[in-house]
C-alpha positions as CSV (number, residue, x, y, z in Angstrom):
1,X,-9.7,-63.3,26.4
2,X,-8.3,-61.8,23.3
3,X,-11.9,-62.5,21.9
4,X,-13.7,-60.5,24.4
5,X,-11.7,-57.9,24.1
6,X,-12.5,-57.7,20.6
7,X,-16.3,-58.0,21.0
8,X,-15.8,-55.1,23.3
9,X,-14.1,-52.9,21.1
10,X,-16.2,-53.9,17.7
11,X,-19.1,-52.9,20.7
12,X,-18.0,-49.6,21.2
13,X,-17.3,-49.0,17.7
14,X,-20.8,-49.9,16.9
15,X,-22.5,-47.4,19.4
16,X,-19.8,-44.4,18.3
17,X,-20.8,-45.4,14.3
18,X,-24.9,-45.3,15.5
19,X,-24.4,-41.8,17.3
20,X,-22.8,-40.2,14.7
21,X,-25.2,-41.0,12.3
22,X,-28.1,-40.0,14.8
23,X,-26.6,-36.6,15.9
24,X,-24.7,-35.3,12.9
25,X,-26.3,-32.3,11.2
26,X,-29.8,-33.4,13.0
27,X,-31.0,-30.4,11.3
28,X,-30.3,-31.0,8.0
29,X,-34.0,-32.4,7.0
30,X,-36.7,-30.6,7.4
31,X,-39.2,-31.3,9.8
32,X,-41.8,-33.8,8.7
33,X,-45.6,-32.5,9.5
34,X,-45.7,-34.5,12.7
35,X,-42.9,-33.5,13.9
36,X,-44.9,-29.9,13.3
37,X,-47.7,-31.5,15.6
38,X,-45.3,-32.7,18.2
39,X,-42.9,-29.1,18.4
40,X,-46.3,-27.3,19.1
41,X,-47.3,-28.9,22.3
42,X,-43.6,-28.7,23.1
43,X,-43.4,-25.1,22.6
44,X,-46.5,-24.9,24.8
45,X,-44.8,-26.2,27.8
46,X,-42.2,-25.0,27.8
47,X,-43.2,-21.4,27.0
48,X,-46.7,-21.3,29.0
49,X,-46.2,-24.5,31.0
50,X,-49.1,-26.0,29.8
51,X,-49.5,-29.7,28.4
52,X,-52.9,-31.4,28.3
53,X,-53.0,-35.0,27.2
54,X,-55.0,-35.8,24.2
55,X,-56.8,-39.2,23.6
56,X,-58.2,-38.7,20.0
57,X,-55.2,-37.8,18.0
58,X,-51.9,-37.4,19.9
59,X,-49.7,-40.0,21.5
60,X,-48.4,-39.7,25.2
61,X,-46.9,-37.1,27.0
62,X,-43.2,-38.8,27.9
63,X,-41.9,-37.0,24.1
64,X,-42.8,-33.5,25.5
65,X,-41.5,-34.0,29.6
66,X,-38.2,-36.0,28.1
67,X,-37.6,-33.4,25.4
68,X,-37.9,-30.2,27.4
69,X,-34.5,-29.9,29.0
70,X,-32.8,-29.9,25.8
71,X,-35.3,-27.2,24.5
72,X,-34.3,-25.1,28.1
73,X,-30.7,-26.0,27.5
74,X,-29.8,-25.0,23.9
75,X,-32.8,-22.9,22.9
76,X,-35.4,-23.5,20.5
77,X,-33.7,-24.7,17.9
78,X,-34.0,-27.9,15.1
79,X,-30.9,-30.2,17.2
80,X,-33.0,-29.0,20.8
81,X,-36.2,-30.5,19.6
82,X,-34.6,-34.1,18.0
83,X,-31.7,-34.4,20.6
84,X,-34.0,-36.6,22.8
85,X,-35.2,-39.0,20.2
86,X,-31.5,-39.0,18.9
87,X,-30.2,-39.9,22.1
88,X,-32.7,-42.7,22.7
89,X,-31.9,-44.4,19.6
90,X,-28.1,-44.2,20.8
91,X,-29.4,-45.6,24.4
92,X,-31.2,-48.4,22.7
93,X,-27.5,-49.8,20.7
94,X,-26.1,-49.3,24.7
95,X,-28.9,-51.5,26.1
96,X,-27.3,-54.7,24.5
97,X,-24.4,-54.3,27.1
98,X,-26.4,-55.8,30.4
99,X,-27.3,-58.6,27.5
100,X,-23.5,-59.4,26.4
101,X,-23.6,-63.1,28.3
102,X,-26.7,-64.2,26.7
103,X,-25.6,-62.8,23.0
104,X,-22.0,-63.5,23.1
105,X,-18.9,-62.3,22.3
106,X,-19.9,-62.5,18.4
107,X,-23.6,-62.1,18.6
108,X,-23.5,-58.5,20.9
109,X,-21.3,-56.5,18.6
110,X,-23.1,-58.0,15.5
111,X,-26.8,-57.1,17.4
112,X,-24.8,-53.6,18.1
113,X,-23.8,-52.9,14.4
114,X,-27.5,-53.9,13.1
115,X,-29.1,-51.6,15.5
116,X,-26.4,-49.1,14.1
117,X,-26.5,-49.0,10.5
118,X,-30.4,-50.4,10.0
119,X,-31.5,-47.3,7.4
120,X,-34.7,-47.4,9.2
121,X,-33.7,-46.9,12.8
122,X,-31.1,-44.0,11.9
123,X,-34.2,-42.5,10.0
124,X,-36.3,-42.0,12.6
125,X,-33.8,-41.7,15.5
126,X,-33.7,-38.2,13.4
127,X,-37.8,-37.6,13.9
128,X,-38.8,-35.8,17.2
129,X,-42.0,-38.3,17.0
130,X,-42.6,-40.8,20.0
131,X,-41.5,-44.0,18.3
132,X,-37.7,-44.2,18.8
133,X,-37.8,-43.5,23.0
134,X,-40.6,-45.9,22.5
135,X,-38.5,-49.0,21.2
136,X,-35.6,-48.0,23.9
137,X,-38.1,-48.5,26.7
138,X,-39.3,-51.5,25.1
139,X,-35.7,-53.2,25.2
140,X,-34.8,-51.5,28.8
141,X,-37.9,-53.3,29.8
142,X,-37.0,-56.7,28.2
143,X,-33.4,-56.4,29.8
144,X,-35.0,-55.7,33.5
145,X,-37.2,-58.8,33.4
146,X,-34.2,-60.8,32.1
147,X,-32.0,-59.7,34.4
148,X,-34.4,-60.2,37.2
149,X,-34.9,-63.7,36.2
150,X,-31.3,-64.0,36.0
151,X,-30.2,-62.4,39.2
152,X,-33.7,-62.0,41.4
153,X,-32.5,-58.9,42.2
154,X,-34.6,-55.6,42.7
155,X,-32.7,-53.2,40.9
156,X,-33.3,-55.3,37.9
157,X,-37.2,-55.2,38.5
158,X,-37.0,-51.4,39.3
159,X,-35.8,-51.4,36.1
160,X,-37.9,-53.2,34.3
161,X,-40.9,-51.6,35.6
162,X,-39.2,-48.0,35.2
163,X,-38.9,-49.1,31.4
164,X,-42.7,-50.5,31.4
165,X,-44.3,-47.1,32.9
166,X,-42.2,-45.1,30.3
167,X,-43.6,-48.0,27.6
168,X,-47.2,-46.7,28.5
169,X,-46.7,-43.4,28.8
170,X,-45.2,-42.9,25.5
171,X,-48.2,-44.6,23.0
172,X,-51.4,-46.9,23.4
173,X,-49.4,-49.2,21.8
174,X,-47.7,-50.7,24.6
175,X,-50.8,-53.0,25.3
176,X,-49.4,-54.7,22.0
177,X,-45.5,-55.3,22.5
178,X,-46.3,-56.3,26.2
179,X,-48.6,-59.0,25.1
180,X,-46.5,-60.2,22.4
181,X,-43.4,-59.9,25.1
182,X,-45.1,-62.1,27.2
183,X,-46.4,-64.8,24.7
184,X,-42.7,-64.9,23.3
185,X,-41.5,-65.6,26.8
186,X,-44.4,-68.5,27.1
187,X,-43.3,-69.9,24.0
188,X,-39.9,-69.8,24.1
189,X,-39.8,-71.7,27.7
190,X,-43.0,-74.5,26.7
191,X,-41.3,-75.1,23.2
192,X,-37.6,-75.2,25.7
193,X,-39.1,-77.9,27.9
194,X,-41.0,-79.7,24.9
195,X,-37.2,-80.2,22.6
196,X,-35.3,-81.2,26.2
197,X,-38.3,-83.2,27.7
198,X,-39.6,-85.4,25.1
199,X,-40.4,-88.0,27.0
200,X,-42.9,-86.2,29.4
201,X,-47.2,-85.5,28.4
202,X,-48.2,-82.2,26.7
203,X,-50.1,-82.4,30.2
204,X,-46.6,-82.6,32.4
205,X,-44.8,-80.4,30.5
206,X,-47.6,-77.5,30.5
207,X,-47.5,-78.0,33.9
208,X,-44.0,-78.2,34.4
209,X,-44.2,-74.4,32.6
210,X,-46.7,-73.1,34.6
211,X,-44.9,-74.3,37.7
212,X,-41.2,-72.3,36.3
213,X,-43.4,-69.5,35.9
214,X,-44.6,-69.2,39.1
215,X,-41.3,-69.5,40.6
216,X,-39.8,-66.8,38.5
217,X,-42.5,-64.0,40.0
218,X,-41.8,-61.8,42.2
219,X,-42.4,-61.7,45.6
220,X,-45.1,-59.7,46.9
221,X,-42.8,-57.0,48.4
222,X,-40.7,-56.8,45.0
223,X,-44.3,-57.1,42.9
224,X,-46.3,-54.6,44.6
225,X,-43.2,-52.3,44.7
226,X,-42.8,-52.6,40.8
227,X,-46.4,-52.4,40.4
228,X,-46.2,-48.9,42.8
229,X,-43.2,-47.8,40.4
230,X,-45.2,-48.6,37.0
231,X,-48.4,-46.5,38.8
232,X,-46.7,-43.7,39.7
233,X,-44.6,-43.1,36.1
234,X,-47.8,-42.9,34.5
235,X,-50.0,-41.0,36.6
236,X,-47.3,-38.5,36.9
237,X,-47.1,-37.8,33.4
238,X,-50.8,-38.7,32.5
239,X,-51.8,-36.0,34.8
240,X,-49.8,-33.2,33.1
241,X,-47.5,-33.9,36.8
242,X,-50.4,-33.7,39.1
243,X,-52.3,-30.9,38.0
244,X,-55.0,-32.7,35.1
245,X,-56.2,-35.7,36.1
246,X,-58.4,-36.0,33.9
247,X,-55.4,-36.9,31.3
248,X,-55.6,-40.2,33.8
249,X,-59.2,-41.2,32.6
250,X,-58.8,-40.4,29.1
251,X,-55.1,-42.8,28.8
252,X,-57.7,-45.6,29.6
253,X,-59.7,-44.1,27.2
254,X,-57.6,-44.0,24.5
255,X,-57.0,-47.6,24.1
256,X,-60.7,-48.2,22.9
257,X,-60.1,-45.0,20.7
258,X,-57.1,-46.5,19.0
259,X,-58.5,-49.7,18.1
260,X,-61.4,-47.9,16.3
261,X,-58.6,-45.8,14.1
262,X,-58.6,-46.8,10.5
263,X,-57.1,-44.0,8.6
264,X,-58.1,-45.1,4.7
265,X,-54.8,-43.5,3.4
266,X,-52.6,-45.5,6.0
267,X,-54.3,-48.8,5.4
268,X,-52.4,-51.2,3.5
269,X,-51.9,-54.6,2.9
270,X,-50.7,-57.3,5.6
271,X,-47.1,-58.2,3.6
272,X,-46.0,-54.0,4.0
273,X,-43.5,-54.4,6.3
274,X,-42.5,-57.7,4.5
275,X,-42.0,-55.9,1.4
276,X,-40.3,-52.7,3.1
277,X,-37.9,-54.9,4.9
278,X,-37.1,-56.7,2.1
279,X,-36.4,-53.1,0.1
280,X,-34.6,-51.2,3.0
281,X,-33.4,-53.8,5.5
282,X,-32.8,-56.7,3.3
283,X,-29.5,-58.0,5.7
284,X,-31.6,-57.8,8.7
285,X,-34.2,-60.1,6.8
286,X,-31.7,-62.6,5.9
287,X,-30.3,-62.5,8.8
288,X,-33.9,-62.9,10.6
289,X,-34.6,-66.0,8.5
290,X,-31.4,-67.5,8.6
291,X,-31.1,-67.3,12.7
292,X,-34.8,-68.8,12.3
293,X,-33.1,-71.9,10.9
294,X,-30.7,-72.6,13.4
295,X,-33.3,-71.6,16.3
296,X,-35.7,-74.7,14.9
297,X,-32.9,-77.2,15.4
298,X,-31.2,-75.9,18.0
299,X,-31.3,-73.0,20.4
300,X,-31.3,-71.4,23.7
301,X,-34.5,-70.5,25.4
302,X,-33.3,-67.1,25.0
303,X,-32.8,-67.3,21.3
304,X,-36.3,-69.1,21.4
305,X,-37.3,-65.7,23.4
306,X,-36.1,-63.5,20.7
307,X,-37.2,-65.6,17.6
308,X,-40.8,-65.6,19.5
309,X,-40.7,-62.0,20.3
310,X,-39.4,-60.9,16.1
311,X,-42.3,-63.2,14.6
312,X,-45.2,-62.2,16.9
313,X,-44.5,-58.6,16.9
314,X,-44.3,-58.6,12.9
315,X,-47.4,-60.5,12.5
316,X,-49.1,-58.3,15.1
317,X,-48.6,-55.1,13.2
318,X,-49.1,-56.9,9.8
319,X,-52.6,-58.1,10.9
320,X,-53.4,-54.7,11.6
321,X,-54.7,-52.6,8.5
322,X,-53.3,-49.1,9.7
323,X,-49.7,-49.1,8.7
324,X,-47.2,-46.2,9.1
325,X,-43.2,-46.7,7.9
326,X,-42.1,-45.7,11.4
327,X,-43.6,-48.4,12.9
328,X,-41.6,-51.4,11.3
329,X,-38.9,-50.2,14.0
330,X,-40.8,-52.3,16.7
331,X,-40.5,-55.1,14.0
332,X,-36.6,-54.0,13.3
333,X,-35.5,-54.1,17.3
334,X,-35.7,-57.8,18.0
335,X,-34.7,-58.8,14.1
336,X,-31.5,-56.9,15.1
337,X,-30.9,-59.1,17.9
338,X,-32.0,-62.1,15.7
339,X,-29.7,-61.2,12.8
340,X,-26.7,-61.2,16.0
341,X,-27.6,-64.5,16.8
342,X,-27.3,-65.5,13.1
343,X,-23.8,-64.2,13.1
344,X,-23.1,-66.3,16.1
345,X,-24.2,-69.3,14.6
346,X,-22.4,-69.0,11.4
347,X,-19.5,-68.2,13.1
348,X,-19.4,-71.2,15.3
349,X,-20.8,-73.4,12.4
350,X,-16.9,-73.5,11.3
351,X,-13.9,-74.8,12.4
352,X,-10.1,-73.4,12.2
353,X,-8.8,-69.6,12.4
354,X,-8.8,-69.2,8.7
355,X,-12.3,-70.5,8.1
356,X,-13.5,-68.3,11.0
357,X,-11.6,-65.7,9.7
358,X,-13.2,-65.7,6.0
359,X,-16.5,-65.8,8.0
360,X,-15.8,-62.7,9.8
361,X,-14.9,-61.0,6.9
362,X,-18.1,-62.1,5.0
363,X,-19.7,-60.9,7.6
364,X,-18.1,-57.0,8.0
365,X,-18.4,-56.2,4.2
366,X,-22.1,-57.3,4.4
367,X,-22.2,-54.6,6.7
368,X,-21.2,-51.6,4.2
369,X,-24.6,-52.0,2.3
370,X,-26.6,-51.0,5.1
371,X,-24.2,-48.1,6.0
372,X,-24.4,-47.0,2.4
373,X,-28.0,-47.4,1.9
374,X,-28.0,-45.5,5.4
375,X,-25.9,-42.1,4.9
376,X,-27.8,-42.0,1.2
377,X,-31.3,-42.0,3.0
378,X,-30.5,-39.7,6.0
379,X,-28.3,-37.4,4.1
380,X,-29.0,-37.1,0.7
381,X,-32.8,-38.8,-0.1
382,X,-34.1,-37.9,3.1
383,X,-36.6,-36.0,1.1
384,X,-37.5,-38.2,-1.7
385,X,-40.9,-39.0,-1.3
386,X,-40.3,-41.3,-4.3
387,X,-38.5,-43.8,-2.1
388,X,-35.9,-44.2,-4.7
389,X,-33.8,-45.8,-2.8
390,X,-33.3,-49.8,-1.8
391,X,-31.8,-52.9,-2.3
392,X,-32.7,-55.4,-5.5
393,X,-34.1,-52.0,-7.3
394,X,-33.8,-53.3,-10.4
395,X,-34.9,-57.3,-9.8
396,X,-37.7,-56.0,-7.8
397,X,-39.1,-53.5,-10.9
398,X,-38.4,-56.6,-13.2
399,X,-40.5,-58.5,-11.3
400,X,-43.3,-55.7,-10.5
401,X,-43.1,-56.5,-7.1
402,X,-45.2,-54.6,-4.7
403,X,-42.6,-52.7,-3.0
404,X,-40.7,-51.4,-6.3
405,X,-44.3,-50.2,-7.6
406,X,-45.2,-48.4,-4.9
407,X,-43.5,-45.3,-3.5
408,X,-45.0,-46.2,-0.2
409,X,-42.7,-49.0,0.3
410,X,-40.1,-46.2,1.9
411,X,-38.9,-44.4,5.0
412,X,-39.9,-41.0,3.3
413,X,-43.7,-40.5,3.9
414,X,-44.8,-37.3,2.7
415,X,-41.8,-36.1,4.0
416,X,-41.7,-32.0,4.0
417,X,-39.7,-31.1,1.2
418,X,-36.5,-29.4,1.3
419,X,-37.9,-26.4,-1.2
420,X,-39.8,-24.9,1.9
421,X,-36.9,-23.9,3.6
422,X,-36.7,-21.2,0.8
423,X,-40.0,-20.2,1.9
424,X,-39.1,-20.1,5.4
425,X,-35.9,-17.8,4.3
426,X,-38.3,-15.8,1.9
427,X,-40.8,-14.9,4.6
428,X,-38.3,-14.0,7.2
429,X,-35.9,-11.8,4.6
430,X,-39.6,-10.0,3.8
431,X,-40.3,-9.5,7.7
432,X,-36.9,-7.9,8.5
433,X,-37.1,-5.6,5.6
434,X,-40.2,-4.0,6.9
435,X,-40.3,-1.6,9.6
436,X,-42.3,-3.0,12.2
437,X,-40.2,-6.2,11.8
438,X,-40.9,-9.3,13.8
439,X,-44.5,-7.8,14.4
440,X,-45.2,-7.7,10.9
441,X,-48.8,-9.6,10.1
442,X,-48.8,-13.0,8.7
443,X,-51.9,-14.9,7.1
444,X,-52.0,-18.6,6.2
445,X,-54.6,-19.2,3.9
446,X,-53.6,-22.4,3.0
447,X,-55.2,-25.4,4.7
448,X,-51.6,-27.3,4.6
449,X,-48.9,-25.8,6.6
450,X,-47.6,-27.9,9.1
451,X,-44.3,-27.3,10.1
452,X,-44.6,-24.0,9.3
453,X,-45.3,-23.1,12.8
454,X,-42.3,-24.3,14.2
455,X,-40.3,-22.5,11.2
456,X,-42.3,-19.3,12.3
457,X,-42.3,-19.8,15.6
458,X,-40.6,-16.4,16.4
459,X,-43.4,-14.1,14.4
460,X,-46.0,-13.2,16.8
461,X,-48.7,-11.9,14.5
462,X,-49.7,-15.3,12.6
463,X,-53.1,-16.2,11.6
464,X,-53.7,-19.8,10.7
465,X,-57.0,-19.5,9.2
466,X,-56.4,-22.1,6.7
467,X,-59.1,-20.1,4.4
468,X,-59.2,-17.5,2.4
469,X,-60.7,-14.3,3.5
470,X,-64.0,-13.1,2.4
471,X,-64.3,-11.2,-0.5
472,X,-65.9,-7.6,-1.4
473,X,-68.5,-6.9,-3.9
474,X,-65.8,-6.4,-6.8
475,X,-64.6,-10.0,-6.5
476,X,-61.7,-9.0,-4.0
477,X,-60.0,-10.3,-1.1
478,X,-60.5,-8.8,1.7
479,X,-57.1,-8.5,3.4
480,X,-54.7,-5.9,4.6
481,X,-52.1,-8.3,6.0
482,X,-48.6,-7.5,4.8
483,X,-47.7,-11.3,4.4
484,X,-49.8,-14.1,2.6
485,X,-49.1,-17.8,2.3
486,X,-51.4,-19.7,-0.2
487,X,-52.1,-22.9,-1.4
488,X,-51.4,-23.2,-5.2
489,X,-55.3,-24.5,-5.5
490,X,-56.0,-20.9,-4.1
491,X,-54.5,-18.6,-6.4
492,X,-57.4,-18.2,-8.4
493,X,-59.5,-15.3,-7.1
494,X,-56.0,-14.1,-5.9
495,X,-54.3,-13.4,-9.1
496,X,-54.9,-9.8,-9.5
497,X,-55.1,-8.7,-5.6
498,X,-54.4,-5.2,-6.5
499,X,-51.2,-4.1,-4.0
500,X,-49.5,-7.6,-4.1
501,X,-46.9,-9.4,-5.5
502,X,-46.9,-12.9,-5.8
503,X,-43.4,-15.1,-5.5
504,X,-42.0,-15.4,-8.6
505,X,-42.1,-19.7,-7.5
506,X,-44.2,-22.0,-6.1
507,X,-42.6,-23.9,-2.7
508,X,-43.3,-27.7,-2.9
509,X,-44.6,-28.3,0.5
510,X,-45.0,-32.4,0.4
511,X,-46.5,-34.1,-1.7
512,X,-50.0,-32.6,-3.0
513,X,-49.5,-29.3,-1.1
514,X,-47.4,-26.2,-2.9
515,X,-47.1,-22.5,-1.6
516,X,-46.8,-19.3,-2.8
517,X,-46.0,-15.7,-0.7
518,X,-48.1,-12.9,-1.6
519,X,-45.9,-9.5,0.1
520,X,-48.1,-6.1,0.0
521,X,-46.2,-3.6,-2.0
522,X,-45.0,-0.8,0.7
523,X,-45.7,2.7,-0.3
524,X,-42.4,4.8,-0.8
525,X,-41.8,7.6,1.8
526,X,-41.6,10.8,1.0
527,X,-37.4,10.7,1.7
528,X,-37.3,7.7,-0.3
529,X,-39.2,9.3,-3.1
530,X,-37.0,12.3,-3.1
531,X,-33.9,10.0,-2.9
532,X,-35.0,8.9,-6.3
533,X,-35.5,11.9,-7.7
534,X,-32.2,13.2,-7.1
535,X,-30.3,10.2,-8.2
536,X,-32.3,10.7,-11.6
537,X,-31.3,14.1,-12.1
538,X,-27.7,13.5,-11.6
């Protein structure tokens, strides 16, 4: 008893430590470009009401839907727009809870603290992108099937089928975690009858699976009433809620789409994630590998399950050339629960309180170099598109390994810089000095700008052209707009625009991309000018 009570509390710490680093100052880094992307067709809806599903180049539309209240509740602001993905990532450490018999009272708050303090998870739990309430759904859909095997209960498939409809409404990638979900769980119950049956035929004991699998369906009330749920979810928000249904036709659409995307600068080799889990989540890797261990010997089917579900969903994204950093956290989710397990182990590998106790202790101060590596990256690095940061920095530049040479090996992807903020602060302290204040004109010349918009959200008059204007026959621009922002590769033929100034710095955007302000010198007035004139004679 006094054990459970324990896990319990160690559980709750877990989730309070994993929503404090998700929630506090969610503002502080800037947003990154997608984010940009994402906060437009947010503003859209809830501003105009409109949201039209996109198959070519945007995800689906449960970000925008699940993120609006918080926008109608506490404004447009930086926390409004990442409270959602914030709160999923808290959600998923919560999810464990309906899973507590099957982990245990040592492997459930050791799963909770992983999800916690993994650098990566926090990282983009602070993103308003689609991938963090995409993982949640994934787990709330793992712990409805589970539970409905468990209990045959309805709830538990409504559940499950909630999670699943919210799984395919959020990115064509749920084709992927659902097969590899469903593999695991083959796996994990043939491999389950092959170690306890070893006297029966491959033949008997296939069949003997097929037959468990059978039983553990639904019946057709339950199945066509999860199947109605699943519909429903997605043709509500596929359709923009009834009103574009031709959103419907392109979500089929876009999973042809998606497997012809190649991306050349997101294509990388297939041992990426290998090497930026072994940089930035090098506990969860151990612990990965060293539960692997004990499941080959000796395991339940649901720690066959898991181990199943961590290996096929890392080799599935590996075997695919496009690779982003925010996708390892489909990889990270059931290493989490994997690494529990290896807690679990270990601490039942030994005998006697003090034994168990010096295990134990191992085990919490492993747990301070992924809360240190954490609060560095979120709250100090979270810029560094150098990807400074890591563990075995110094073994692993030695060595020249892969991960330590390249900067891609990192959380930080061309993350916006910090130095634009300056910008933003700039252009706004320009606007309010001038007197037609918020109306004042604003031209973007510069073909990279993204998340400008969402910085300048409140300035009506903006022109993205993302060109310069044309020129006169003298070699001039020609522009009367008060307010210019330029790419550094355009200040050429703009050095010299008579009636300018130019910054006296140049903004580092991201990586490749700098900006400078041009401001249009305002004539004196005629007070003004005698002002002047009177102050010099005294």
């Amino acid at each position: 008893m006094r054990v459970q009570r324990l896990s319990i509390l160690v559980f709750v710490i877990a989730t309070v430590i994993g929503g404090w680093l998700r929630f506090d100052h969610l503002s502080l880094k800037p947003l990154h470009h997608d984010e940009g992307v994402n906060s437009f067709f947010l503003l859209n809806l809830a501003r105009d009401g409109h949201y039209r599903y996109d198959p070519t180049n945007y995800h689906g539309p449960t970000l925008y839907y699940l993120a609006l209240p918080a926008l109608r509740i506490f404004g447009e602001t930086d926390f409004a727009l990442r409270l959602m993905p914030a709160a999923f990532g808290v959600l998923t450490i919560l999810l464990l809870w309906p899973l507590r018999a099957r982990l245990g009272p040592i492997g459930l708050p050791a799963a909770a603290l992983m999800l916690a303090l993994s650098p990566g998870l926090v990282f983009f739990s602070r993103d308003f992108i689609h991938e963090t309430s995409f993982t949640c759904f994934t787990l709330a859909m793992v712990v409805g099937l589970l539970r409905f095997r468990d209990s045959g209960k309805f709830r538990w498939l409504a559940f499950g089928a909630t999670a699943a409809g919210l799984l395919f409404a959020t990115k064509e990638t749920a084709i992927i975690t659902v097969l590899v979900i469903a593999l695991a769980l083959l796996l994990a119950t043939l491999y389950d009858r092959i170690i306890q049956r070893q006297d029966e035929t491959l033949a008997g004991i296939a069949g003997s699976v097929l037959q468990e699998m059978r039983a553990s369906l639904p019946s057709l009330d339950f199945g066509l009433a999860a199947l109605t749920i699943f519909v429903f979810i997605n043709l509500l928000f596929y359709s923009s809620l009834f009103v574009n249904w031709q959103g419907v036709a392109d979500a089929f659409r876009s999973l042809r789409l998606w497997t012809q995307r190649t991306g050349s600068e997101h294509v990388k080799s297939f041992w990426y994630y290998t090497g930026l889990m072994l940089r930035m989540e090098l506990p969860l890797l151990v612990g990965s590998l060293v539960a692997g261990a004990f499941i080959i010997r000796r395991a339940t089917r649901f720690q066959l399950f898991i181990g199943a579900w961590t290996l096929g969903i890392f080799l599935a994204y590996s075997l695919i050339g496009y690779k982003t950093p925010w996708l390892v956290i489909n990889i990270l989710l059931p290493a989490s629960l994997l690494a529990g397990e290896a807690a679990a182990r270990l601490f039942t590998l030994v005998s006697g309180n003090i034994l168990r106790t010096a295990v134990l202790l191992l085990l919490v101060s492993s747990l301070w170099f992924p809360a240190q590596l954490a609060f560095e990256l979120n709250f100090r690095k979270y810029d560094d598109n150098n990807n400074a940061s890591g563990y075995l920095k110094s073994i692993g530049e030695r060595l020249r390994l892969a991960a330590y040479r390249d900067s891609q090996y990192g959380y930080v992807y061309v993350q916006t810089s910090r130095e634009i903020m300056t910008l933003v602060g700039l252009i706004v302290s320009e606007v309010a000095a001038r007197a037609e204040g918020r109306e004042t004109g604003i031209l973007v010349t510069s073909p990279d700008y993204w998340p400008l918009p969402w910085y300048l959200r409140q300035f009506p008059n903006i022109a993205w052209s993302g060109t310069l204007p044309a020129v006169n026959e003298d070699g001039k621009l020609v522009t009367n707009q008060p307010l210019i922002i330029v790419n550094l590769d355009q200040m050429d033929p703009i050095i010299g625009l008579p009636g300018y100034r130019v910054s006296p710095t140049a903004y580092n955007l991201r990586p490749g991309a700098s900006l400078a302000l041009l401001v249009r010198e305002e004539p004196q007035s005629e007070s003004s000018t005698n002002n002047n004139e009177s102050r010099e004679r005294k």
